[in-house]
C-alpha distance (Angstrom), angle and dihedral (degrees) to the residues before:
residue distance angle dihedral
X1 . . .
X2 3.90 . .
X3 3.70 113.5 .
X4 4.20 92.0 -115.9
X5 4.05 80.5 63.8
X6 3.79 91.7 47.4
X7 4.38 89.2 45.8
X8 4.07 86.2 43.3
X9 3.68 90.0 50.5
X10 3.74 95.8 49.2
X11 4.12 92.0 40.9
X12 4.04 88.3 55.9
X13 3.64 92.5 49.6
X14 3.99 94.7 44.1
X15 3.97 90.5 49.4
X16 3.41 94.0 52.3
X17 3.60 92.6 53.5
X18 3.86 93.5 45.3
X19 3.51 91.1 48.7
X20 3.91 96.9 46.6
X21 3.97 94.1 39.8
X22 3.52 108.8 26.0
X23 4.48 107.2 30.5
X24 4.07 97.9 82.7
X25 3.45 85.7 172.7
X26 4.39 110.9 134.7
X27 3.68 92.6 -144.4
X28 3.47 92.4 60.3
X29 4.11 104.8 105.8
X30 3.76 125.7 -161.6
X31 4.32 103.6 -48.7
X32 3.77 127.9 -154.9
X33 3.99 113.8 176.5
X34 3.87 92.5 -143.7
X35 4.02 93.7 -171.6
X36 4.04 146.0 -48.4
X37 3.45 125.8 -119.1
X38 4.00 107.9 -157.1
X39 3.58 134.4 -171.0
X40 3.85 113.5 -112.1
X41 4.06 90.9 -119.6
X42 3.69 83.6 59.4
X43 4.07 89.0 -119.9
X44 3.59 106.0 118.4
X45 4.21 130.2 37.6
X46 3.83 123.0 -165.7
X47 4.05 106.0 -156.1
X48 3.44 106.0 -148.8
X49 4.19 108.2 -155.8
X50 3.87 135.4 -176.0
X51 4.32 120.4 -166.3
X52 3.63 122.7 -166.2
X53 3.43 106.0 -122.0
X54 4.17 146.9 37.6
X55 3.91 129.7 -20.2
X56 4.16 82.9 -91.1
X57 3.44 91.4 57.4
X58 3.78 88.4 57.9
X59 3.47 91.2 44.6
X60 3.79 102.2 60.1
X61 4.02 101.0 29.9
X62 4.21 74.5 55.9
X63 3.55 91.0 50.1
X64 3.89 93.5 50.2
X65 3.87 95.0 41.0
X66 3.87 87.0 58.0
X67 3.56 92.0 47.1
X68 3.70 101.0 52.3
X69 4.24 89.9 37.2
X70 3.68 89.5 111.5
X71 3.97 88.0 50.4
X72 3.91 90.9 49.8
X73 3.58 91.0 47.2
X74 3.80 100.8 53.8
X75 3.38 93.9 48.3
X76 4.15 87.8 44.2
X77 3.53 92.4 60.2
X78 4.06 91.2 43.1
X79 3.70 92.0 58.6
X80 3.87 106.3 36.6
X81 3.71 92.7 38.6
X82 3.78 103.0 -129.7
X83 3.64 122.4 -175.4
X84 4.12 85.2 -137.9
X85 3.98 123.1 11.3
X86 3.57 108.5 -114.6
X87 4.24 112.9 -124.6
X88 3.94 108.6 -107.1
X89 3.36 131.9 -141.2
X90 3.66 127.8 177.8
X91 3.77 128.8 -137.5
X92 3.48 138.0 -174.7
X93 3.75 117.2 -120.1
X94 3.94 109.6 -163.4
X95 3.91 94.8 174.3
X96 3.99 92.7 114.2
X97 3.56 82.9 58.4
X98 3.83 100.7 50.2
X99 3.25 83.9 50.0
X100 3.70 97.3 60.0
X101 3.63 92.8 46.5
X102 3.60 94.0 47.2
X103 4.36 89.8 53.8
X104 3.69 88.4 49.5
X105 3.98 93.0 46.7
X106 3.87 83.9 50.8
X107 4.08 96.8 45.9
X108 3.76 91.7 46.8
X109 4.20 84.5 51.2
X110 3.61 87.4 55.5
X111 4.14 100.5 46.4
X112 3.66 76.6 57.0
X113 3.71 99.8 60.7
X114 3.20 101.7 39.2
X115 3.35 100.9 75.6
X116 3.53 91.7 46.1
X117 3.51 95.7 61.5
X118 4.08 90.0 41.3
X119 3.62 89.0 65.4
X120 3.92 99.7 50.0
X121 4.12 109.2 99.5
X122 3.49 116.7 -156.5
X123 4.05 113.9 -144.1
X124 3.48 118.0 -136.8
X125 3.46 125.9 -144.1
């Protein structure tokens, strides 16, 4: 595994903590750091987020990751011991979403078929 993995790895885990323990911010809705896309000179960190809830919710716990980015990133570098902080950016990451829409698209395909082939009578000879 190349060592911007490894650093990626160990900046997802850190901002997850920092957000869970250290953001005591009430707009803040329910958080999951999904993944992190970093540059391989370690410079620059896309923070890929998911919130349980509505496009709003999205929109605020955005607004409030962006605010408190410095923050994050100070206390980034502390913990994984960079020579330079990468910049953060924070994304959202509606796959889990997708997903659910896509399983639902699929069951309601198959509620449809199944009477179809409930109905069909095979003859016997």
């Amino acid at each position: 595994m190349p060592r911007y993995e490894k650093v990626a790895e160990a900046i997802k885990r850190e901002a997850s903590l920092i957000i869970h323990d250290e953001l005591k911010d009430p707009r803040l809705g329910f958080v999951t750091i999904t993944g992190v896309e970093l540059t391989q000179d370690l410079r620059y960190a896309k923070i890929f987020f998911s919130v349980l809830g509505k496009d709003e919710d999205y929109k605020r716990t955005k607004g409030v990751l962006d605010s408190a980015s410095g923050f994050i990133r100070k206390l980034i570098a502390q913990r994984v011991k960079l020579r330079f902080a990468p910049e953060i950016t924070f994304r959202e990451d509606r796959s889990g979403e997708y997903s659910i829409k896509i399983q639902s698209i699929l069951d309601q395909i198959k509620e449809l078929d199944e009477p179809k082939k409930s109905t069909r009578v095979h003859k016997k000879k």
